[in-house]
mmCIF file of the N, C-alpha and C atoms, coordinates in Angstrom:
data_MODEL
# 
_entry.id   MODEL 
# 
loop_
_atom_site.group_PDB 
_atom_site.id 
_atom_site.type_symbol 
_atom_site.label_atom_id 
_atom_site.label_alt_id 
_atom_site.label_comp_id 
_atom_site.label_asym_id 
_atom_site.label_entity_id 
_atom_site.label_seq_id 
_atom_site.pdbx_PDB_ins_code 
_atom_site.Cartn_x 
_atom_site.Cartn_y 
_atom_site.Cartn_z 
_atom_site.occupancy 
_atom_site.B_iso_or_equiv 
_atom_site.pdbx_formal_charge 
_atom_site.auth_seq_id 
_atom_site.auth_comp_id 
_atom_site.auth_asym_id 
_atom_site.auth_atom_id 
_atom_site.pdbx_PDB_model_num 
ATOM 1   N N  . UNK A 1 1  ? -12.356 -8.771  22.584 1.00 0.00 ? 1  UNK A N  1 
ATOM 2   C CA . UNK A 1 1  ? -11.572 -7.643  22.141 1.00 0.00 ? 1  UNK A CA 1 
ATOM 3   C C  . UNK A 1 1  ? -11.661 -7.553  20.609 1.00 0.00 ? 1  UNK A C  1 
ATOM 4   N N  . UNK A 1 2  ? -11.903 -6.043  19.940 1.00 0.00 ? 2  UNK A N  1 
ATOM 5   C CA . UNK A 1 2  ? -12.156 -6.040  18.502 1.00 0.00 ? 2  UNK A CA 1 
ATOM 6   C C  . UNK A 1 2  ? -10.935 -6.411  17.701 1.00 0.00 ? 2  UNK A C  1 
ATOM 7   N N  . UNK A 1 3  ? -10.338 -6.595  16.554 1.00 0.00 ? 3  UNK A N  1 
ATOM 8   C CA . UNK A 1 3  ? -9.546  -6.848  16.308 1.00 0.00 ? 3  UNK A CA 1 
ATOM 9   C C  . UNK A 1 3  ? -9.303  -5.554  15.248 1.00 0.00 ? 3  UNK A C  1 
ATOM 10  N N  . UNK A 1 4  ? -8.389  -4.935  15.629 1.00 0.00 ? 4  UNK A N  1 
ATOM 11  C CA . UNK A 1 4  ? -8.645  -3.821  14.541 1.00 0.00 ? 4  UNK A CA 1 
ATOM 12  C C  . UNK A 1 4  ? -7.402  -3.750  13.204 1.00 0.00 ? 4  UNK A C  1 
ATOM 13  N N  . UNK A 1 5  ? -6.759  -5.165  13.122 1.00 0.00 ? 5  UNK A N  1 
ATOM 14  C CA . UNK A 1 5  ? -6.068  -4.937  12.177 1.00 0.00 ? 5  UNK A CA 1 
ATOM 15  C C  . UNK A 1 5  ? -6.463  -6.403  11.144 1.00 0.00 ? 5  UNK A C  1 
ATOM 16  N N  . UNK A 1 6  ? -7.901  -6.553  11.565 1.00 0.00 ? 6  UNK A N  1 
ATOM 17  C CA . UNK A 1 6  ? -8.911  -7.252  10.569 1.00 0.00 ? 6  UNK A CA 1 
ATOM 18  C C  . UNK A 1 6  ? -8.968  -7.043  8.969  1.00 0.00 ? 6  UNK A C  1 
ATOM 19  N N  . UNK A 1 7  ? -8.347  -7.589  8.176  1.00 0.00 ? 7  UNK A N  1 
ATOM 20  C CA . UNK A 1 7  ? -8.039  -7.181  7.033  1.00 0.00 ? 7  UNK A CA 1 
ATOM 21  C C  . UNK A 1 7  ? -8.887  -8.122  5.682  1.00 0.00 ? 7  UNK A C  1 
ATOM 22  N N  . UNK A 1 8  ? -9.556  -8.810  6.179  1.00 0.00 ? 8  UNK A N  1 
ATOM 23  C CA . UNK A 1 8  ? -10.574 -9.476  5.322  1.00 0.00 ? 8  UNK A CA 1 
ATOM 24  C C  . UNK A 1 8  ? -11.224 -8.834  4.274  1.00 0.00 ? 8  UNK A C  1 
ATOM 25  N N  . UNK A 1 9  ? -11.308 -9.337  3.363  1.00 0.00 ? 9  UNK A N  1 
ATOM 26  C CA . UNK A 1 9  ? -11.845 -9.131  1.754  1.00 0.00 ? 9  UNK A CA 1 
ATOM 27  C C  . UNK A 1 9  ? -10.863 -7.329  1.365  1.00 0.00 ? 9  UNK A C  1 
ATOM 28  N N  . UNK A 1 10 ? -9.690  -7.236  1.920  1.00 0.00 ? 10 UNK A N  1 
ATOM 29  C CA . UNK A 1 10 ? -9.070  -6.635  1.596  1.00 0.00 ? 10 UNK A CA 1 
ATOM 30  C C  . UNK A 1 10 ? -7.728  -7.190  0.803  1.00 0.00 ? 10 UNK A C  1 
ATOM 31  N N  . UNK A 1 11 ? -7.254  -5.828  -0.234 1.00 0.00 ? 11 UNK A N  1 
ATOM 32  C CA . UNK A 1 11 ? -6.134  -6.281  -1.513 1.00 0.00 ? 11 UNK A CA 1 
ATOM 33  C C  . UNK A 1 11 ? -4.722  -5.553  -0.955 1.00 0.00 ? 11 UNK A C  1 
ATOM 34  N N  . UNK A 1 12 ? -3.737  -6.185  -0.376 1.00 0.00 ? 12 UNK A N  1 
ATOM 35  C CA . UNK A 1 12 ? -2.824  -5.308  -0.377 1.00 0.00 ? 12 UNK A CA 1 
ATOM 36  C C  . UNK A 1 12 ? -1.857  -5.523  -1.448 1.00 0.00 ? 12 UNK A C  1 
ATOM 37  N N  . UNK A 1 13 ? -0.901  -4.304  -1.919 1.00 0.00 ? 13 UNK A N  1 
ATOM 38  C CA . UNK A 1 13 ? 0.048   -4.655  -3.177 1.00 0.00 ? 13 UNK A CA 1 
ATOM 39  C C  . UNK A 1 13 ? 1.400   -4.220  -2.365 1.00 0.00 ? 13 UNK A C  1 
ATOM 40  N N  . UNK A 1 14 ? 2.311   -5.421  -2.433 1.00 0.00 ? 14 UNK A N  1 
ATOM 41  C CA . UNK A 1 14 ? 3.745   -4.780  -1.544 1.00 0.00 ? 14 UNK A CA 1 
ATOM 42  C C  . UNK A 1 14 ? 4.651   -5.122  -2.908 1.00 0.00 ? 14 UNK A C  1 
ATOM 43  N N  . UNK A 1 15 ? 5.291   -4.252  -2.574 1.00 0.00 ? 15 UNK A N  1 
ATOM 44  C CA . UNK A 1 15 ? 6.729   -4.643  -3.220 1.00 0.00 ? 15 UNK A CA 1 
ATOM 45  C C  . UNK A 1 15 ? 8.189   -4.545  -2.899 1.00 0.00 ? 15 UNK A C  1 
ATOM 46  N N  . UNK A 1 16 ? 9.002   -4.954  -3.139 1.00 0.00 ? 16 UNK A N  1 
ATOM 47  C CA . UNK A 1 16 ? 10.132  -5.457  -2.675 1.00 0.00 ? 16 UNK A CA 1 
ATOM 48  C C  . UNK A 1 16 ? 9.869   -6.855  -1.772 1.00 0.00 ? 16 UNK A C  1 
ATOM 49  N N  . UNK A 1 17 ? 8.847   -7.474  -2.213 1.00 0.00 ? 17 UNK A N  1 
ATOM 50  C CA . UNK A 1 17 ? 8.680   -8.338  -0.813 1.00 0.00 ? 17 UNK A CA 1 
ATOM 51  C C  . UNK A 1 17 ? 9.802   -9.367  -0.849 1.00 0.00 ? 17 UNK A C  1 
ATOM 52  N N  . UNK A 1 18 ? 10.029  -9.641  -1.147 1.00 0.00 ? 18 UNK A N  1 
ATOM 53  C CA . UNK A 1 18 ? 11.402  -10.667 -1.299 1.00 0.00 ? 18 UNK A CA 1 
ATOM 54  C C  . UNK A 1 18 ? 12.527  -10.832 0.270  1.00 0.00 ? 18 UNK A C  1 
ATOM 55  N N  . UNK A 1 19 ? 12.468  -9.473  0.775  1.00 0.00 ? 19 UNK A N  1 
ATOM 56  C CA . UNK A 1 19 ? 13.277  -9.499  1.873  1.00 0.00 ? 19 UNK A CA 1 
ATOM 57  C C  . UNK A 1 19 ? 12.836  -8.172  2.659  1.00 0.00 ? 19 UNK A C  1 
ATOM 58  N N  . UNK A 1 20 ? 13.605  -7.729  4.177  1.00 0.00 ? 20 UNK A N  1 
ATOM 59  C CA . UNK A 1 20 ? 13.677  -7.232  4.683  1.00 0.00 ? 20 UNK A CA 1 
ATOM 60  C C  . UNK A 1 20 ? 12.040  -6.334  5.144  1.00 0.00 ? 20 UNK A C  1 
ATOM 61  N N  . UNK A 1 21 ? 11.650  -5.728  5.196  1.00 0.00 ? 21 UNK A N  1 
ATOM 62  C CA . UNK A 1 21 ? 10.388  -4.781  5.054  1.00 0.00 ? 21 UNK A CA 1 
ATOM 63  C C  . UNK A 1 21 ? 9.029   -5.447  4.722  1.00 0.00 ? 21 UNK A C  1 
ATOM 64  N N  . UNK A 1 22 ? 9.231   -5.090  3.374  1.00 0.00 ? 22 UNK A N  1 
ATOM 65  C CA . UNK A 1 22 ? 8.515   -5.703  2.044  1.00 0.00 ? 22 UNK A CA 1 
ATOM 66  C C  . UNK A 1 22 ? 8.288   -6.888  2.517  1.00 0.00 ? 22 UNK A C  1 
ATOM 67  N N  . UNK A 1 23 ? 8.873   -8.429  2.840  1.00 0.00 ? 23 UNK A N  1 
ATOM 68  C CA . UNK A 1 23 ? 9.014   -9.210  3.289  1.00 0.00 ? 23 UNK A CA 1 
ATOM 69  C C  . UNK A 1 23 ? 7.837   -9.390  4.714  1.00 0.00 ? 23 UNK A C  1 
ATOM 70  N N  . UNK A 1 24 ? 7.766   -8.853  5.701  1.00 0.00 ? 24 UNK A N  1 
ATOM 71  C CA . UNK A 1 24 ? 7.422   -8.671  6.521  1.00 0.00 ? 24 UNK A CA 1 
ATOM 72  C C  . UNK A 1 24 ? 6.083   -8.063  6.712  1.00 0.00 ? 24 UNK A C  1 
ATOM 73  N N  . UNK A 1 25 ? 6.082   -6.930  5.851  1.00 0.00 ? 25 UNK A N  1 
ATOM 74  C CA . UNK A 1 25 ? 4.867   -7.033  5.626  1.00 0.00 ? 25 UNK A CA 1 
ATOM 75  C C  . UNK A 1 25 ? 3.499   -7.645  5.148  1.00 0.00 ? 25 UNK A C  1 
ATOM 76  N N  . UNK A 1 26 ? 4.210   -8.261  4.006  1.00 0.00 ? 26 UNK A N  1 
ATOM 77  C CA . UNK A 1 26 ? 3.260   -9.261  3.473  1.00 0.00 ? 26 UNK A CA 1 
ATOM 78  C C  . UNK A 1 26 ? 2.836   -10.117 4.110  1.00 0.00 ? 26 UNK A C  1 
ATOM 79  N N  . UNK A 1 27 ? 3.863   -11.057 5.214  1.00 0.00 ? 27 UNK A N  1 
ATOM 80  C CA . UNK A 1 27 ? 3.249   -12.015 5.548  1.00 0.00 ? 27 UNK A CA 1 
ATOM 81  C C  . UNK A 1 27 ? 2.092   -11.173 7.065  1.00 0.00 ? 27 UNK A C  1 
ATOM 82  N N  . UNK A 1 28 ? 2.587   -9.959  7.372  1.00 0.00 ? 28 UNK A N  1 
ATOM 83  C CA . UNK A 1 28 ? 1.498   -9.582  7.955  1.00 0.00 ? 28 UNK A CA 1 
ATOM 84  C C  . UNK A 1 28 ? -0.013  -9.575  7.903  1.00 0.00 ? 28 UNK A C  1 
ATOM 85  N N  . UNK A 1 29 ? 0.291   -8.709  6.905  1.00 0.00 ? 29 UNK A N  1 
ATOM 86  C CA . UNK A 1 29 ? -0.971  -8.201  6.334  1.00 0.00 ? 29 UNK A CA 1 
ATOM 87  C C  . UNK A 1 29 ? -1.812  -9.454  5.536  1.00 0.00 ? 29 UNK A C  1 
ATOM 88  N N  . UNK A 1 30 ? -1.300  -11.078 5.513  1.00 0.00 ? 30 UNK A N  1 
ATOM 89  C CA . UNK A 1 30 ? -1.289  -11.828 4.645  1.00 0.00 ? 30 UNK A CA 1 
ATOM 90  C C  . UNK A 1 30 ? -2.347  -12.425 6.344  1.00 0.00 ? 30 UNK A C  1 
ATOM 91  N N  . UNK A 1 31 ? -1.732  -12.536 7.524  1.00 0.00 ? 31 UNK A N  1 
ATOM 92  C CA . UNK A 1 31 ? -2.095  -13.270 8.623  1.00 0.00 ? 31 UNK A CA 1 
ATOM 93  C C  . UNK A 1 31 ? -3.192  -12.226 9.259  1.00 0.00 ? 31 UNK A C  1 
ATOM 94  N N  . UNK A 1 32 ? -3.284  -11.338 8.502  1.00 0.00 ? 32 UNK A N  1 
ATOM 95  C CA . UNK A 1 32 ? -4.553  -10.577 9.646  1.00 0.00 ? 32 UNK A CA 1 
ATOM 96  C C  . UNK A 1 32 ? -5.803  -10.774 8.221  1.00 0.00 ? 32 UNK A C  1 
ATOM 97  N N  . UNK A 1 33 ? -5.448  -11.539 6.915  1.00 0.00 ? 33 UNK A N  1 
ATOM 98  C CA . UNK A 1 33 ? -6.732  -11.822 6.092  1.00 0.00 ? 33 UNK A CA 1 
ATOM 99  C C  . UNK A 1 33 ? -6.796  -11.118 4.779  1.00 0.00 ? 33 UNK A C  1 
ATOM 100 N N  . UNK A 1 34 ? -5.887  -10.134 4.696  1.00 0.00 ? 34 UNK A N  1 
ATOM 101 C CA . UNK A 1 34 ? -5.739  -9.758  3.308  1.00 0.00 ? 34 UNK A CA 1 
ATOM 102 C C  . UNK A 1 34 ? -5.225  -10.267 2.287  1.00 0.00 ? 34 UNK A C  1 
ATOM 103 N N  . UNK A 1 35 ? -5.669  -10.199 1.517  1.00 0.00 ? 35 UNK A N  1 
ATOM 104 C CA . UNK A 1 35 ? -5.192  -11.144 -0.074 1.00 0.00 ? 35 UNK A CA 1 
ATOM 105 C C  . UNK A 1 35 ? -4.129  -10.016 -0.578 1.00 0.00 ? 35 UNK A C  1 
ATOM 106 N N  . UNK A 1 36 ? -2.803  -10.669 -0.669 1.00 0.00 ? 36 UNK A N  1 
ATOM 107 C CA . UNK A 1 36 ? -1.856  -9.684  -1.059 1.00 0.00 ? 36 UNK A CA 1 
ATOM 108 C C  . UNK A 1 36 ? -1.061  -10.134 -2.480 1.00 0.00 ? 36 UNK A C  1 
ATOM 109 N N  . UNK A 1 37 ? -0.942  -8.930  -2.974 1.00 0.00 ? 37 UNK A N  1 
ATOM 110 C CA . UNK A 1 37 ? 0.050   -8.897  -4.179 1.00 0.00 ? 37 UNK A CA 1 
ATOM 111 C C  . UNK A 1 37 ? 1.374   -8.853  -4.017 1.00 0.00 ? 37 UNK A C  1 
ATOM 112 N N  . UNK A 1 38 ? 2.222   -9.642  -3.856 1.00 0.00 ? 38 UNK A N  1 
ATOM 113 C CA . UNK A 1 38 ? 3.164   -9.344  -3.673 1.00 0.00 ? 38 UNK A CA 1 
ATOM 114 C C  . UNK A 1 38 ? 4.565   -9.277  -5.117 1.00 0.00 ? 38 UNK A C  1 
ATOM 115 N N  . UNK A 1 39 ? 5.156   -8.358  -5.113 1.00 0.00 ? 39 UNK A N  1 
ATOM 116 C CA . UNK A 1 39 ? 6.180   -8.110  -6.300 1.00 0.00 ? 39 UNK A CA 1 
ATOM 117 C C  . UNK A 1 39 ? 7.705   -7.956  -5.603 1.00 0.00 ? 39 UNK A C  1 
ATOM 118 N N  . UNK A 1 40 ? 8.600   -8.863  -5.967 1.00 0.00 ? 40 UNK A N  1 
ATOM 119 C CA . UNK A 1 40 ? 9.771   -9.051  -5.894 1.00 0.00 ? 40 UNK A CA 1 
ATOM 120 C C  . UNK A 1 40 ? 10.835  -8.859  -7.086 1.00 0.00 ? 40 UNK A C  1 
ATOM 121 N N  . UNK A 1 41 ? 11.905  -7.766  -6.861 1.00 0.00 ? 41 UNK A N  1 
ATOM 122 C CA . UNK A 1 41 ? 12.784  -7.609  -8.405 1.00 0.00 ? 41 UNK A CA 1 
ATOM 123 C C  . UNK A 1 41 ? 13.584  -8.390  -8.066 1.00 0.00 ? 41 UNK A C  1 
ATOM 124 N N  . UNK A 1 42 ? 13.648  -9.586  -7.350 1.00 0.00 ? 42 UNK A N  1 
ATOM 125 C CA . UNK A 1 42 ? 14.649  -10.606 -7.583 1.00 0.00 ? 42 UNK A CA 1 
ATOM 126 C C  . UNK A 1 42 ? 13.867  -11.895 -7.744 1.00 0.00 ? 42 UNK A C  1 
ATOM 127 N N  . UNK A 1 43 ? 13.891  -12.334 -8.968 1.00 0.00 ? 43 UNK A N  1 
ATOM 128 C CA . UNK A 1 43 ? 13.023  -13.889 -9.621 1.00 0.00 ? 43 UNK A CA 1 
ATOM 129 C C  . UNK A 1 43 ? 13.560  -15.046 -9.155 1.00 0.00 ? 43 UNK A C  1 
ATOM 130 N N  . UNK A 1 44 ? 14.698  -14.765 -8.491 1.00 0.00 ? 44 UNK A N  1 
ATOM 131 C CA . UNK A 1 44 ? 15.103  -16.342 -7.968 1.00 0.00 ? 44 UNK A CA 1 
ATOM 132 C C  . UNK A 1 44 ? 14.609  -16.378 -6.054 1.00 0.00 ? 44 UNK A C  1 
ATOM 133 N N  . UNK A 1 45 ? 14.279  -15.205 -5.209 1.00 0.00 ? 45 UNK A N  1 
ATOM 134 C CA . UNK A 1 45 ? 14.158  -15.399 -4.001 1.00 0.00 ? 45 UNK A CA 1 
ATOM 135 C C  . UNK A 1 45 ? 12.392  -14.775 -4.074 1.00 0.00 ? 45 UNK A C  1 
ATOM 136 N N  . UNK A 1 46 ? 11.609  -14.936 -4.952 1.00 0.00 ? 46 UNK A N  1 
ATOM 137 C CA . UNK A 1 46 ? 10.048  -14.634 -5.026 1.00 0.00 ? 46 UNK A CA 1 
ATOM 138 C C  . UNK A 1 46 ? 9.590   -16.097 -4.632 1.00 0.00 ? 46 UNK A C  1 
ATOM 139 N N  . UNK A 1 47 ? 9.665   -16.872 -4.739 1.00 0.00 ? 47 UNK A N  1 
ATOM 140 C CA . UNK A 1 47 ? 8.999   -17.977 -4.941 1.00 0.00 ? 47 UNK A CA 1 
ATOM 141 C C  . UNK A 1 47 ? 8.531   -18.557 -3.456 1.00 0.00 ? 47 UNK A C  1 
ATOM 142 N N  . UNK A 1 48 ? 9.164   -18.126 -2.283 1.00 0.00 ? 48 UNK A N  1 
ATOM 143 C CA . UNK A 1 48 ? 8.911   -18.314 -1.277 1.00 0.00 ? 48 UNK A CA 1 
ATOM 144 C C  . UNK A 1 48 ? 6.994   -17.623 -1.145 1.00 0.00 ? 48 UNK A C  1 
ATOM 145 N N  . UNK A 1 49 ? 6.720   -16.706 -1.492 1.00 0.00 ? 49 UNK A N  1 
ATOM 146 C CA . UNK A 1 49 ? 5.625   -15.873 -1.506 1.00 0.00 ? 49 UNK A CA 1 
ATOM 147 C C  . UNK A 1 49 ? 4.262   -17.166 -1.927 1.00 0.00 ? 49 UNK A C  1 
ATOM 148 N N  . UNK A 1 50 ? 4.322   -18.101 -2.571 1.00 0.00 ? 50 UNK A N  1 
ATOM 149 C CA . UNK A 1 50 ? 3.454   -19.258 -3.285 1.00 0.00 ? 50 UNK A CA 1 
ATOM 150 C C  . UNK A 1 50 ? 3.037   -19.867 -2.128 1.00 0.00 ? 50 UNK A C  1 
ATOM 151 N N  . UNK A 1 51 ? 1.416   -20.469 -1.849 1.00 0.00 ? 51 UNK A N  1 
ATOM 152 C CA . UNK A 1 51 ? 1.356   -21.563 -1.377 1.00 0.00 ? 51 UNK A CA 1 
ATOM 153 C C  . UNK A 1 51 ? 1.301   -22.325 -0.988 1.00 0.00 ? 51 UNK A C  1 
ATOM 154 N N  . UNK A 1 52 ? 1.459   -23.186 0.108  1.00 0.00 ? 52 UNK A N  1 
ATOM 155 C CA . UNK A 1 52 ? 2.121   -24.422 -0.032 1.00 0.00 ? 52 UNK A CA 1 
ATOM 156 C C  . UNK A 1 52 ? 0.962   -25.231 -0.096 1.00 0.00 ? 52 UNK A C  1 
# 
């Protein structure tokens, strides 16, 4: 079966990712292979977004 939400050598830019939406998306779009930008306006709950 094709995979059609194949996102390899693709850039996504989310923001608000920090919570709710934003949040959710990223790690989507993060698990189907896209390299994402993610921007959070709260500096103390971004850090989850790094890593491990």
């Amino acid at each position: 079966m094709k995979n059609y939400m194949d996102l390899t050598g693709r850039v996504a830019v989310v923001t608000g990712a920090s919570s709710g939406l934003g949040y959710e998306y990223s790690k989507a779009l993060a698990e189907n292979g896209a390299k994402v930008a993610a921007f959070a306006g709260r500096a103390d709950s971004s850090c989850f977004l790094l890593p491990s």
